[in-house]
C-alpha positions in Angstrom: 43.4 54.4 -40.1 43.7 55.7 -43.5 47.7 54.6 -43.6 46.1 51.0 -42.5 42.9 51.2 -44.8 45.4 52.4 -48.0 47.8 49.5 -47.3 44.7 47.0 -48.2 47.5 43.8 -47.8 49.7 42.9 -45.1 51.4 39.6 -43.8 50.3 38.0 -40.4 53.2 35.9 -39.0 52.3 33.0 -36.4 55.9 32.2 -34.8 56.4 30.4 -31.6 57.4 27.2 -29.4 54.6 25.5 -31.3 57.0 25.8 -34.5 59.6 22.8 -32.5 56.2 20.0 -33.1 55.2 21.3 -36.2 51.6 20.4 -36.1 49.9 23.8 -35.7 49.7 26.4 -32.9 47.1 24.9 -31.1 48.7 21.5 -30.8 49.5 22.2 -26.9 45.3 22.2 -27.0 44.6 19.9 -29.4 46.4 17.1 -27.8 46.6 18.1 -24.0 50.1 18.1 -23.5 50.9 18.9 -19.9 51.6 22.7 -19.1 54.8 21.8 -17.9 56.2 19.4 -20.5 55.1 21.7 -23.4 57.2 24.2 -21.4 60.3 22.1 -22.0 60.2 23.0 -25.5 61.6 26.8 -24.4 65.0 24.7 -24.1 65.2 23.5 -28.0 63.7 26.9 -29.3 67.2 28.9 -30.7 66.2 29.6 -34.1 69.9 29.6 -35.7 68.3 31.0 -39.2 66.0 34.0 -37.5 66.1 37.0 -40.0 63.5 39.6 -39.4 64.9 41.6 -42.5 64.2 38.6 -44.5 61.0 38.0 -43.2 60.6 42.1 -44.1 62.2 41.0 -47.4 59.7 37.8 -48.0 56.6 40.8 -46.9 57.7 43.5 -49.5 57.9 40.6 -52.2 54.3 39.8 -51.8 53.6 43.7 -52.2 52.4 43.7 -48.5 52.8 46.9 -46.4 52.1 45.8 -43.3 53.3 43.5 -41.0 51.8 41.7 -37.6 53.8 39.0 -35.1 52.5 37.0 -32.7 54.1 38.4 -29.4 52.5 35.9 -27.1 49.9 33.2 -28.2 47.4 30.9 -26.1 50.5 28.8 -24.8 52.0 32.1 -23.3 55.5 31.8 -23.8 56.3 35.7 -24.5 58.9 36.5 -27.4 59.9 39.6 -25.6 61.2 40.5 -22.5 58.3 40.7 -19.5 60.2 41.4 -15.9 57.4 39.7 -14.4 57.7 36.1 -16.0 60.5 33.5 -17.0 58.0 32.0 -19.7 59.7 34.5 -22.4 62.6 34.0 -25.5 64.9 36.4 -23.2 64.9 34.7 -20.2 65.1 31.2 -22.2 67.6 29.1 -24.2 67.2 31.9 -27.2 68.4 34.7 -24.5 66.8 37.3 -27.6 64.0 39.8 -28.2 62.5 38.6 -31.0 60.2 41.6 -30.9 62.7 44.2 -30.8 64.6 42.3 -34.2 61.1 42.5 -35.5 59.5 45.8 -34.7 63.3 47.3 -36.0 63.3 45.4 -39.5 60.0 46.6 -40.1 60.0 49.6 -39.4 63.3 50.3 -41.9 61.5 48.4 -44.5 58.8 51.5 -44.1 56.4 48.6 -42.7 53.8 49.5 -40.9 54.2 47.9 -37.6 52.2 45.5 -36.3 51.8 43.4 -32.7 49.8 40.3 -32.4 48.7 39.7 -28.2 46.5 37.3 -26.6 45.5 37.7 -23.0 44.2 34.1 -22.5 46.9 31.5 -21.6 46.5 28.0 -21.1 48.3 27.7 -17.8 46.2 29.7 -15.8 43.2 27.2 -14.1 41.4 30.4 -13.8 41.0 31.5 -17.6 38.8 28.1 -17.5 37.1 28.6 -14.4 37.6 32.1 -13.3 34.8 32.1 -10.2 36.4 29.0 -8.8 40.0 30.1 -9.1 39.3 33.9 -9.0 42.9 34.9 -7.7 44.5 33.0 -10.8 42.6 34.6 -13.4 43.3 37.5 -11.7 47.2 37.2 -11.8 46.3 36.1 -15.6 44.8 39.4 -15.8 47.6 40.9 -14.2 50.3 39.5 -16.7 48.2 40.9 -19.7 48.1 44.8 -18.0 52.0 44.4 -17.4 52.7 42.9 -21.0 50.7 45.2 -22.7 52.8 48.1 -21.5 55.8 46.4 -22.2 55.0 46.2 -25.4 53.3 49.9 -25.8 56.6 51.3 -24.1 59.6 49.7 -25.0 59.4 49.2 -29.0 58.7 52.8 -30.3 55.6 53.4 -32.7 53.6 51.1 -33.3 50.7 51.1 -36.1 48.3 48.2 -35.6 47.4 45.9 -32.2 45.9 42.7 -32.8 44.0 40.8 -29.9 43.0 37.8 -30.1 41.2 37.2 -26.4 38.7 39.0 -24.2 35.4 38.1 -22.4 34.5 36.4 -25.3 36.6 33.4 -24.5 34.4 32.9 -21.4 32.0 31.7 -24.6 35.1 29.2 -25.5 36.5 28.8 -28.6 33.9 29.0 -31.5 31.3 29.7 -29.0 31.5 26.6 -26.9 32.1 26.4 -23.3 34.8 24.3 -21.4 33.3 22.0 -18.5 35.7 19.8 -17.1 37.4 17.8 -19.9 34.1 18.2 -21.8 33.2 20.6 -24.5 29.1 21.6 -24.6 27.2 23.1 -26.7 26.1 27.0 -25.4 24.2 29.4 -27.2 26.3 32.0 -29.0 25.9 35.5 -27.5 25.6 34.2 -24.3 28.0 36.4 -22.0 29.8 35.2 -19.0 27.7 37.0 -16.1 31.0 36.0 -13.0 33.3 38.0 -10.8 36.2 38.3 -13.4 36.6 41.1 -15.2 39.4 41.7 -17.8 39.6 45.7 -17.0 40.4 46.1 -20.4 38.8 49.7 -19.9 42.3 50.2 -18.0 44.2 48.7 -20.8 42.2 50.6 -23.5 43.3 53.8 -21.8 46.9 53.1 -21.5 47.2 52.3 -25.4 45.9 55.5 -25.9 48.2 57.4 -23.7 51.3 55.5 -24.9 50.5 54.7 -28.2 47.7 57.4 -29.6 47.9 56.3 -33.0 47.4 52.7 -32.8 44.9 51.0 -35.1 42.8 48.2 -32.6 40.9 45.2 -33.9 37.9 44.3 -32.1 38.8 41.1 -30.4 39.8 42.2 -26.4 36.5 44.3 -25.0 37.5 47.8 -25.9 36.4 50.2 -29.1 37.3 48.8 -32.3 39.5 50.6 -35.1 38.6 47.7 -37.4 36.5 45.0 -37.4 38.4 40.9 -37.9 36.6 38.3 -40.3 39.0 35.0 -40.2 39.6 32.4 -42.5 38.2 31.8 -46.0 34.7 31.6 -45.4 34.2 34.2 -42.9 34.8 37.0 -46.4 31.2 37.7 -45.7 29.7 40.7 -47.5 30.8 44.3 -48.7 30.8 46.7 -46.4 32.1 50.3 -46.3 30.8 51.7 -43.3 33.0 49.6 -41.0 36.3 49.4 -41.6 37.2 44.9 -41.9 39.9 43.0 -42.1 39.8 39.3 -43.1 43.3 36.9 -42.0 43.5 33.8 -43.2 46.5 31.3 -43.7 48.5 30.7 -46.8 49.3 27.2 -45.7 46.2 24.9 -45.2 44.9 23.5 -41.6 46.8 25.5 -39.1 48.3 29.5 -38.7 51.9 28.1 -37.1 54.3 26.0 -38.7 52.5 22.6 -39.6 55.3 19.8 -41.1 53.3 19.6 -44.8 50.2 21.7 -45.3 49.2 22.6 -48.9 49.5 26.2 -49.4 46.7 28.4 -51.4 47.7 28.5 -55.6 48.6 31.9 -56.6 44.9 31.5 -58.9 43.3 31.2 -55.2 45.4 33.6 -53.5 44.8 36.5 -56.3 41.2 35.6 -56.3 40.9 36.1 -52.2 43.0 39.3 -52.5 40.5 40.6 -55.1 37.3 40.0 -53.0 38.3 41.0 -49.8 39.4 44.8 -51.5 36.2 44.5 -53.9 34.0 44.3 -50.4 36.6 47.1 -48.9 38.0 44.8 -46.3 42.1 44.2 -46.1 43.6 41.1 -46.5 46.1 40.1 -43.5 47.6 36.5 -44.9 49.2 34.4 -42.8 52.4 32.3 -42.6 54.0 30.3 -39.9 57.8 30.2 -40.1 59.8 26.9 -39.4 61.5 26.4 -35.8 64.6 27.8 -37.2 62.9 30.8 -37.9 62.5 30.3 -41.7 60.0 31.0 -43.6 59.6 27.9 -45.7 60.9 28.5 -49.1 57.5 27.5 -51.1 55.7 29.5 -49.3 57.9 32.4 -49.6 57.6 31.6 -53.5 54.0 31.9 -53.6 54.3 35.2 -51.6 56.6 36.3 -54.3 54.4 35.2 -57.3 51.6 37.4 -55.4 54.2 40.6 -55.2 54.5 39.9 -59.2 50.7 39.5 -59.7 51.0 43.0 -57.7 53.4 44.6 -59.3 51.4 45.1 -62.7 47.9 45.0 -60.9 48.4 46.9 -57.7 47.0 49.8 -59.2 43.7 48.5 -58.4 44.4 47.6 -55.0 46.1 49.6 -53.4 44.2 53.1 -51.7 41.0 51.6 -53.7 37.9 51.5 -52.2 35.2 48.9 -52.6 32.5 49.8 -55.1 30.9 50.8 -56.7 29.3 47.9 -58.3 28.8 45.3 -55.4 30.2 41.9 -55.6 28.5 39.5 -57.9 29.3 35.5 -59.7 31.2 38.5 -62.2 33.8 39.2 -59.5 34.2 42.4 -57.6 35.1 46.3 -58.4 37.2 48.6 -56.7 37.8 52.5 -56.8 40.0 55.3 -57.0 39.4 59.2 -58.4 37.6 58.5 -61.1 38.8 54.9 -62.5 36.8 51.8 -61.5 38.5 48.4 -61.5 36.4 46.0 -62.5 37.8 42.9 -61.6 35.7 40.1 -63.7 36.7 36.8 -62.0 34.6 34.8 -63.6 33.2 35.2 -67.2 31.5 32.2 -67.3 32.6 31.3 -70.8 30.7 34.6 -72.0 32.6 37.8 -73.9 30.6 40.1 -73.0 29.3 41.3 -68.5 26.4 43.6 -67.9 26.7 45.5 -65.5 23.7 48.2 -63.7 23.5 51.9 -64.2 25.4 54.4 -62.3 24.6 57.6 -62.3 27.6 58.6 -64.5 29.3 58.9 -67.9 31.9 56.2 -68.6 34.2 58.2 -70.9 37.1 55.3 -71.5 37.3 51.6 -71.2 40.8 49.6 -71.2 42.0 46.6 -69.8 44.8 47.5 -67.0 46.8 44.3 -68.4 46.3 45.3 -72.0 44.3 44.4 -74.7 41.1 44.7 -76.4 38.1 46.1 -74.3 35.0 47.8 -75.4 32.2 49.5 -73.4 28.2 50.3 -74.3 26.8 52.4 -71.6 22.9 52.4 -72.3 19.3 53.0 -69.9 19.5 49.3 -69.1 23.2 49.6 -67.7 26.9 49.4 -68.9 28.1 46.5 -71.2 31.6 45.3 -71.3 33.2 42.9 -73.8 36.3 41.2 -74.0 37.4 39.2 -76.5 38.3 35.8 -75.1 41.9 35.8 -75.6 42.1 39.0 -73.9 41.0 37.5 -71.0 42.6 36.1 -67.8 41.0 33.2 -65.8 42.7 34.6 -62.9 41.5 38.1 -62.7 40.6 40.1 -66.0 40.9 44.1 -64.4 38.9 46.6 -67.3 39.1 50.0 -66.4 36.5 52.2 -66.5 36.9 56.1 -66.6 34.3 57.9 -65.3 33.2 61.8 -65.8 33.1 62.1 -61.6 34.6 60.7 -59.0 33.2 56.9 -58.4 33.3 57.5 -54.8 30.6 59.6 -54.7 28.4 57.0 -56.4 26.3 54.6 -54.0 27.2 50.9 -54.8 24.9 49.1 -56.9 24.3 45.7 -56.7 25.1 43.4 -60.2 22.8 42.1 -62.6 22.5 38.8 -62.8 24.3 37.7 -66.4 
């Protein structure tokens, strides 16, 4: 957990059959193509420009240090080897272990290595309607146990897990509930009360007999390492009790490959970064490489521009914590020994941010970028000025050294400038 809390920034890859459409990773859903033509696509999936170490390349760019695949999404077509099912990049037109490339260029770019698995599959009838098809879901069920420990055996160490199914999905997707071709309204929290049961106990205590180190989020019925916000608007509030983790996409509208999506402005992309480590979540930020297993060259340039932003900056980043001043319309702060970065975001056309006491002696203000910053630490809290050319509307970083370590301090909520 600490490796995985230090990292703070890692890239989330979304890679899969749905690439060959290019309309998303849920387009199999989205527009009801038939189990068995969707399958077809298995036959057209040989990625002639697959490079793990250039996706490793692309990850170390951004100034990520972890990395997470997709191994099997909704559709469940596998992209490892699974002796149990033909629905897998091995036993396909590929004939490859995509996993294995991935889990071996990580891991010699000094990556921690991460594995992306859903349990849920659309072909099963009984993940819809487990009562009424009981011994599907239960051969569903029995594919995740068996994949699971393919995956916990046969690739070495492995530093982070990320579900993405459970009994939640008895709730549906974004807590709706399928009926027939219908979707109706349920009440969220409502649990699914039938005869199916995941057994994820059984899973939890394999992973921790094969693997005893991984790091789990909290998405498959088992004790949670982390906690997973997604997307943008999910960044919720600080919180450094439980350790968080927000993913969200770098392209707009889908997390696999989609033929034209905007991607996030490095402004936007800096700005994200900087909240999520100021509330002391990690940022996982998703790409979806092309069907030739590229991934697409602007994007890879924005990744790059973040590395760069990083490269001068990640000082206050990386092994930071949130805190101690809480986030505010200023921006956020994060913390290590006894520097705080605070990142001012926003100056709202003002030189000067107040900021509330701390029970501490600020001994030295600079700015981490250079330039001119100056500090007043009174009764009525601790003002910092910058002169306006000094500033920068992307994030302006001023750090403060403090006569303690800002750990120990309990975050403080802003004052309102």
């Amino acid at each position: 957990m600490a490796a995985w809390r230090e990292a703070r920034f890692g890239l989330f890859i979304h890679w899969g059959l749905y690439a060959i459409p290019g309309r998303g990773e849920w387009v199999q859903w989205n527009e009801q193509i038939p189990v068995e033509e969707y399958a077809r696509l298995a036959d057209q999936f040989k990625p002639a420009n697959f490079d793990p170490n250039a996706w490793v390349a692309t990850a170390r760019a951004a100034g990520m240090k972890y990395m997470v695949l997709t191994t099997r999404h909704h559709d469940g077509f596998a992209l490892f080897d699974d002796p149990g099912s033909d629905f897998t990049s091995v036993k396909t037109a590929a004939h490859r272990d995509f996993v294995a490339d991935y889990v071996k260029a990580a891991r010699a770019g000094g990556m921690l290595v991460g594995l992306y698995y859903s349990p849920l599959d659309w072909r099963y009838p009984g993940f819809f309607f487990p009562d009424l098809y009981l011994a599907n879901a239960e051969t569903m069920r029995d594919q995740y146990h068996r994949q699971m420990r393919e995956l916990l055996s046969n690739y070495g160490k492995i530093d982070i897990l990320f579900f993405d199914g459970g009994e939640q999905n008895w709730l549906g997707f974004g807590g709706q509930w399928v009926s027939g071709a219908q979707w109706q309204k349920r009440p969220r929290g409502e649990s699914y009360h039938g005869r199916f049961n995941w057994q994820s106990d059984q899973v939890f205590s394999m992973l921790r007999e094969l693997q005893p180190g991984v790091v789990i989020n909290g998405r498959a019925d088992m004790p949670e390492d982390f906690h997973s916000r997604e997307g943008d608007r999910a960044l919720g509030d600080f919180d450094a009790e439980h350790p968080w983790e927000l993913c969200t996409t770098l392209a707009a509208g889908a997390w696999g490959w989609k033929t034209g999506a905007a991607i996030k402005s490095l402004h936007d992309s800096v700005q994200l970064l900087a909240k999520v480590v100021g509330r002391d979540g990690n940022l996982l930020l998703n790409v979806g490489p092309r069907p030739d297993g590229q991934i697409d060259p602007p994007q890879a340039q924005r990744l790059k521009e973040i590395g760069d932003w990083l490269a001068k900056n990640g000082e206050s980043i990386y092994g930071t914590r949130g805190g101690p001043f809480l986030p505010g319309t200023f921006g956020v702060s994060t913390c290590r020994g006894q520097k705080v970065y605070v990142h001012v975001l926003d100056w709202q056309g003002a030189s000067k941010l107040l900021l509330p006491t701390i029970p501490a002696k600020v001994v030295h203000a600079s700015l981490l970028a250079g330039g001119g910053a100056t500090v007043s630490q009174t009764d009525q809290g601790i003002e910092i000025t910058v002169p306006a050319p000094d500033q920068n509307d992307t994030d302006t970083i001023v750090v403060l050294e403090l006569d303690q370590p800002a750990g120990r301090i309990k975050p403080v909520a802003a004052i309102a400038n």
